[in-house]
C-alpha positions in Angstrom: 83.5 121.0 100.2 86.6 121.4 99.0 90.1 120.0 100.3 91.5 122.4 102.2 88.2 122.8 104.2 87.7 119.0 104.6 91.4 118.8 106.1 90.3 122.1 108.0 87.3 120.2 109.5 89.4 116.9 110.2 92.1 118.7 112.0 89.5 120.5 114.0 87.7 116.7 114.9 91.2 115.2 115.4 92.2 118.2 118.1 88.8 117.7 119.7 88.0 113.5 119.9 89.0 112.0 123.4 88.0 108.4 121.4 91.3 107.1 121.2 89.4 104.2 118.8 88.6 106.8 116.3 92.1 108.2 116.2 93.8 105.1 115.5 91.0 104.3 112.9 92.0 107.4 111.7 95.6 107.0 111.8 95.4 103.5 110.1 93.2 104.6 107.2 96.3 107.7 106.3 98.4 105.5 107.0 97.3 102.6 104.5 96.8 105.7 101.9 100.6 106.8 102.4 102.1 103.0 101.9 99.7 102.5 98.6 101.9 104.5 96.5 104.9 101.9 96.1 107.0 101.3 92.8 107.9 98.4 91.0 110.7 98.4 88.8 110.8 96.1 86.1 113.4 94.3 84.3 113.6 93.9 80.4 112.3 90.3 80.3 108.7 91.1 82.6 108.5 94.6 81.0 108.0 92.2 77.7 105.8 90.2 79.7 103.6 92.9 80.3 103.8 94.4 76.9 102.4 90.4 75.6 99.6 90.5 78.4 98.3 94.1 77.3 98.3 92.9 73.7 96.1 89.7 74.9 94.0 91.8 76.4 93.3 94.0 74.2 92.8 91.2 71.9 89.9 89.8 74.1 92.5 86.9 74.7 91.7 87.1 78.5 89.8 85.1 81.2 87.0 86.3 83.4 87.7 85.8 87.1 84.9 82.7 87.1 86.4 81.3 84.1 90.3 80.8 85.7 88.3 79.4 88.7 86.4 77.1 87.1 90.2 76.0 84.8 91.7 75.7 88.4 89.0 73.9 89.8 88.9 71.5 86.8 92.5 71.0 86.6 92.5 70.1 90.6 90.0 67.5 90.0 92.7 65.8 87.8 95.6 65.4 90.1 93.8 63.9 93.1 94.1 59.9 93.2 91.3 57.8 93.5 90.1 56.7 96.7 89.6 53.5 97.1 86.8 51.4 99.4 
């Protein structure tokens, strides 16, 4: 199907849905699909930033998601005080 007969076929859903639940389902999933596309701008210093963490990565120079967990977990464990009896 192609785009133009998708939208065709929404359109024609849309006009004929009483389900005032599936229209604002509707409306919320556009709507989170039109405020996706934001820009960032970047200054000098974090556009170097950037450039360093691309380099890392490419590098291999990177943690997995479970591996900063575990550092964070680890590093937690070191600054609570010891509970005494």
């Amino acid at each position: 199907m192609s785009t133009i007969e998708l939208k065709e076929r929404l359109i024609e859903k849309i006009q004929t849905t009483s389900d005032s639940d599936i229209l604002e389902e509707v409306y919320r999933l556009l709507e989170i699909e039109q405020n996706d596309t934001a820009i960032f701008y970047f200054n000098d210093e974090q556009k170097k930033q950037i450039d360093t963490a691309q380099k890392q990565v490419q590098k291999g120079q990177y943690f997995s998601n479970l591996e900063a967990n575990t550092e964070i977990d680890q590093w937690g464990s070191f600054s609570q005080k010891p509970q005494t009896s």
